[in-house]
C-alpha positions in Angstrom: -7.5 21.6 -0.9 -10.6 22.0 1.1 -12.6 19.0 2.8 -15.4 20.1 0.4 -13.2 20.2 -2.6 -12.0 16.7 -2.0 -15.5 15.8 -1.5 -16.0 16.5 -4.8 -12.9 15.3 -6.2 -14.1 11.9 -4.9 -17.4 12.1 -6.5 -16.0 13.4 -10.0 -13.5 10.5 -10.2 -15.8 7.7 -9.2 -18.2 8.8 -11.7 -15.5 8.6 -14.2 -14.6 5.6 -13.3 -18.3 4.3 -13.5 -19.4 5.6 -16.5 -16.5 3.8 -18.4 -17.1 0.7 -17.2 -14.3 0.1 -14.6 -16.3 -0.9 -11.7 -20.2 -2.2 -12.1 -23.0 -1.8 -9.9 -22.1 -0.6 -6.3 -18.6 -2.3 -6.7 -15.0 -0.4 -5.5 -14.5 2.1 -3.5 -12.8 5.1 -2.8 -10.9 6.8 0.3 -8.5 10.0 1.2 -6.7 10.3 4.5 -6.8 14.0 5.7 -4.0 16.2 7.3 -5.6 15.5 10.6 -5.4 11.8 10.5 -9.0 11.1 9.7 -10.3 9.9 6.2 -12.8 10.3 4.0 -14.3 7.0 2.8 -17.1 6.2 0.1 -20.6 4.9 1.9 -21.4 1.3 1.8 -23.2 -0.3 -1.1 -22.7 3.1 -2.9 -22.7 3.2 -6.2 -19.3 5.2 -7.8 -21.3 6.5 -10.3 -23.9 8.3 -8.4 -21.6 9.7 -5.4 -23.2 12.7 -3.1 -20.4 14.7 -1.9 -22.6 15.7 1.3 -23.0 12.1 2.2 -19.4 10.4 1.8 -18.6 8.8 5.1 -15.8 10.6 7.4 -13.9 9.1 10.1 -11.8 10.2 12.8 -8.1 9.3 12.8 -9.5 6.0 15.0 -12.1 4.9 12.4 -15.3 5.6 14.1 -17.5 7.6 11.5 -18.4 11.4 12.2 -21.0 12.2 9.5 -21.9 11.0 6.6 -23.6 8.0 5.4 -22.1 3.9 7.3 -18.6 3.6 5.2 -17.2 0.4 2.8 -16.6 -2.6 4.5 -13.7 -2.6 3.1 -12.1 -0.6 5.3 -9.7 -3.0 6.4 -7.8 -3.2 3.6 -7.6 0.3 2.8 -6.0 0.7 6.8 -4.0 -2.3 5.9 -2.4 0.2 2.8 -2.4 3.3 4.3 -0.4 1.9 7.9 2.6 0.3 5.9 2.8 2.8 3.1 3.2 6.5 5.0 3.0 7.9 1.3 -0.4 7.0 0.7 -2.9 9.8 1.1 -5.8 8.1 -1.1 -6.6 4.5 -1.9 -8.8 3.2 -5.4 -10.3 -0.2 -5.1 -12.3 -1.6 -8.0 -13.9 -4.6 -9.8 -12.2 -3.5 -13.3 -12.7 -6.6 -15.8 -9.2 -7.3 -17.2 -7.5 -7.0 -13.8 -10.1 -9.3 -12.5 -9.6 -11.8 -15.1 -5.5 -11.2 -15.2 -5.7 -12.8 -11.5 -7.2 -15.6 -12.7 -4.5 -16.9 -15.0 -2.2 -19.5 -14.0 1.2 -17.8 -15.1 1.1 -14.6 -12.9 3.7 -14.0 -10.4 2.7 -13.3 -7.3 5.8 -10.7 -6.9 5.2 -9.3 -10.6 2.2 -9.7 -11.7 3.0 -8.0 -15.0 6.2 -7.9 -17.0 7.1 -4.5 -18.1 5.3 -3.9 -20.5 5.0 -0.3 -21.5 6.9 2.9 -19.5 3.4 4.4 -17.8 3.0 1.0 -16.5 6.0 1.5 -14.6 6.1 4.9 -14.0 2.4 5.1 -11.9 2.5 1.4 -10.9 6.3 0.3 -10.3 5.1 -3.6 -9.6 1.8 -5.4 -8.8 1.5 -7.9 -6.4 -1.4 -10.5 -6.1 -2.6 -11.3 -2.7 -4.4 -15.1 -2.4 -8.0 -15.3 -2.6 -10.4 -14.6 0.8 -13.6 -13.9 0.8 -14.8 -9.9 0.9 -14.3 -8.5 4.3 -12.0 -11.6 6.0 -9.3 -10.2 8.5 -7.0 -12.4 6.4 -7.0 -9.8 3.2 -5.8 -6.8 5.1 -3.4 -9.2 7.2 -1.8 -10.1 3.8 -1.9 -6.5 2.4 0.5 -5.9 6.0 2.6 -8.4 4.8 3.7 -7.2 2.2 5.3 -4.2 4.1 4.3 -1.1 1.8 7.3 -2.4 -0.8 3.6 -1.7 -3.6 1.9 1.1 -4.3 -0.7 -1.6 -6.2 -2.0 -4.8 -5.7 -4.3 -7.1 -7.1 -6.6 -9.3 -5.0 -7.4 -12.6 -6.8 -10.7 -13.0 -8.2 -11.7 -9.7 -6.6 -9.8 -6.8 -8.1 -7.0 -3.6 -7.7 -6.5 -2.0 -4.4 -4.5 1.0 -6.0 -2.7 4.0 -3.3 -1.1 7.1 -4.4 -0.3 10.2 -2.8 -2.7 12.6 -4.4 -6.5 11.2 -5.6 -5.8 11.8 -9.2 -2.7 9.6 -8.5 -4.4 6.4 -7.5 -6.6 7.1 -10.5 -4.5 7.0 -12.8 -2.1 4.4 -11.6 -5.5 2.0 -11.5 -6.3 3.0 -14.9 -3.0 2.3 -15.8 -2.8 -1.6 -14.6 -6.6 -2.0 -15.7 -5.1 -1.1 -19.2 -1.7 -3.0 -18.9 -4.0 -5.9 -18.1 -5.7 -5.8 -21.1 -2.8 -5.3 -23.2 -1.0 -8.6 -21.5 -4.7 -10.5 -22.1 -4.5 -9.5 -25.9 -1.2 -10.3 -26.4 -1.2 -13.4 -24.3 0.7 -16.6 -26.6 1.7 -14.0 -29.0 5.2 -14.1 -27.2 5.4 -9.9 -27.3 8.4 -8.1 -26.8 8.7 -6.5 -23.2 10.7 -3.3 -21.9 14.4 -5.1 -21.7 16.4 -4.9 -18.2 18.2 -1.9 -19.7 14.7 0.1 -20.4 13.7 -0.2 -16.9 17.1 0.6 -15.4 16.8 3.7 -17.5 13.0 4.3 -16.4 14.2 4.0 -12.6 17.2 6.6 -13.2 15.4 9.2 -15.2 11.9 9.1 -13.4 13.1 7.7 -10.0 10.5 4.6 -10.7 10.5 2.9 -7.5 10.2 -1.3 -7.7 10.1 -3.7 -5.0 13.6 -5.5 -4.4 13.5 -9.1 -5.6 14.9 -11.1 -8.3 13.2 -10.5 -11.6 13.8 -13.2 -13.8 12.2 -16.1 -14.0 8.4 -15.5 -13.2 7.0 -17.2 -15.9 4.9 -15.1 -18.3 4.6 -16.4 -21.7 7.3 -14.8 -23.9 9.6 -12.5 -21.8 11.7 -11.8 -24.3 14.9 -10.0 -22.6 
């Protein structure tokens, strides 16, 4: 796809994700990394809603800006993705309300912020993980994005929101649509002691669609009624 298709690729899903609510104001933030090592990055204080394709910040494969309008400070974190997970070629990262909130609860597993909940969760997700709350733009978010070593495509930051990678645009999308939506099912059904997807549901998921989830011990992480 061309640079100018991209372009407005970027602009056509941040409206999207405006105009439904996901990510008020001039919150989130969008970026693509192209074949030649450089990125394409939405402009500082930018609203996703009202994105000019002409005006989208791009940067070198070193980060210094080419053209375009001064990029997200939230840069960092988006490098901090892209450097330990080769398979990422775009990055979403938004203020969405019932990921926001779901950080906020005292429950959630660091390793897993969700249980398994539904297949699509899964399938564009695999796991969450939730990274301690820093202020926007400390060194220390993007230091604990590294440490988590690429082993998830998504991860909440607490009390700030998604930071989302897949390996096409459209991908990201809908992987962050998918955990803003698995949030708000877990915040509905919270107490209600739901039924989840059992062990032997998500072995199958992993065999038949090659759902990729971090290696670590799954039981145990104290949501309210994981019923397996």
């Amino acid at each position: 796809m061309s640079e100018t298709k991209l372009r407005e690729s970027i602009c056509m899903f941040g409206r999207s994700l405006f105009e439904r609510g996901l990510t008020p104001g001039s919150s989130g933030n969008i970026s693509l990394r192209l074949d030649d090592g450089g990125w394409l990055v939405t402009p500082t204080n930018a609203s996703l809603g009202f994105l000019d394709p002409a005006r989208i910040s791009r940067l070198d494969a070193t980060g210094r800006i080419v053209s375009g309008d001064a990029p997200t400070k939230e840069i960092p974190l988006h490098q901090a993705l892209y450097d330990t997970r080769s398979s990422a070629r775009a990055i979403v990262h938004l203020h969405s309300t019932h990921s926001v909130a779901l950080t906020m609860l005292p429950e959630i597993d660091p390793k897993a912020v969700l249980p398994p909940m539904t297949p699509y969760y899964l399938m564009r997700c695999g796991q969450t993980a939730l990274v301690p709350y820093y202020r926007p733009g400390d060194p220390a978010v993007s230091d604990a994005i590294r440490g988590l070593a690429g082993r998830y495509s998504s991860v909440l930051l607490a009390n700030h929101g998604p930071v989302v990678a897949g390996d096409t645009l459209e991908a990201a999308v809908f992987a962050t649509e998918e955990l803003e939506e698995t949030a708000r099912l877990y915040l509905l059904l919270r107490g209600l002691n739901p039924r989840y997807l059992s062990p032997e549901q998500v072995a199958d998921l992993v065999k038949v669609f090659g759902v990729s989830l971090p290696a670590h011990d799954h039981e145990g992480h104290g949501h309210e009624g994981h019923d397996h």
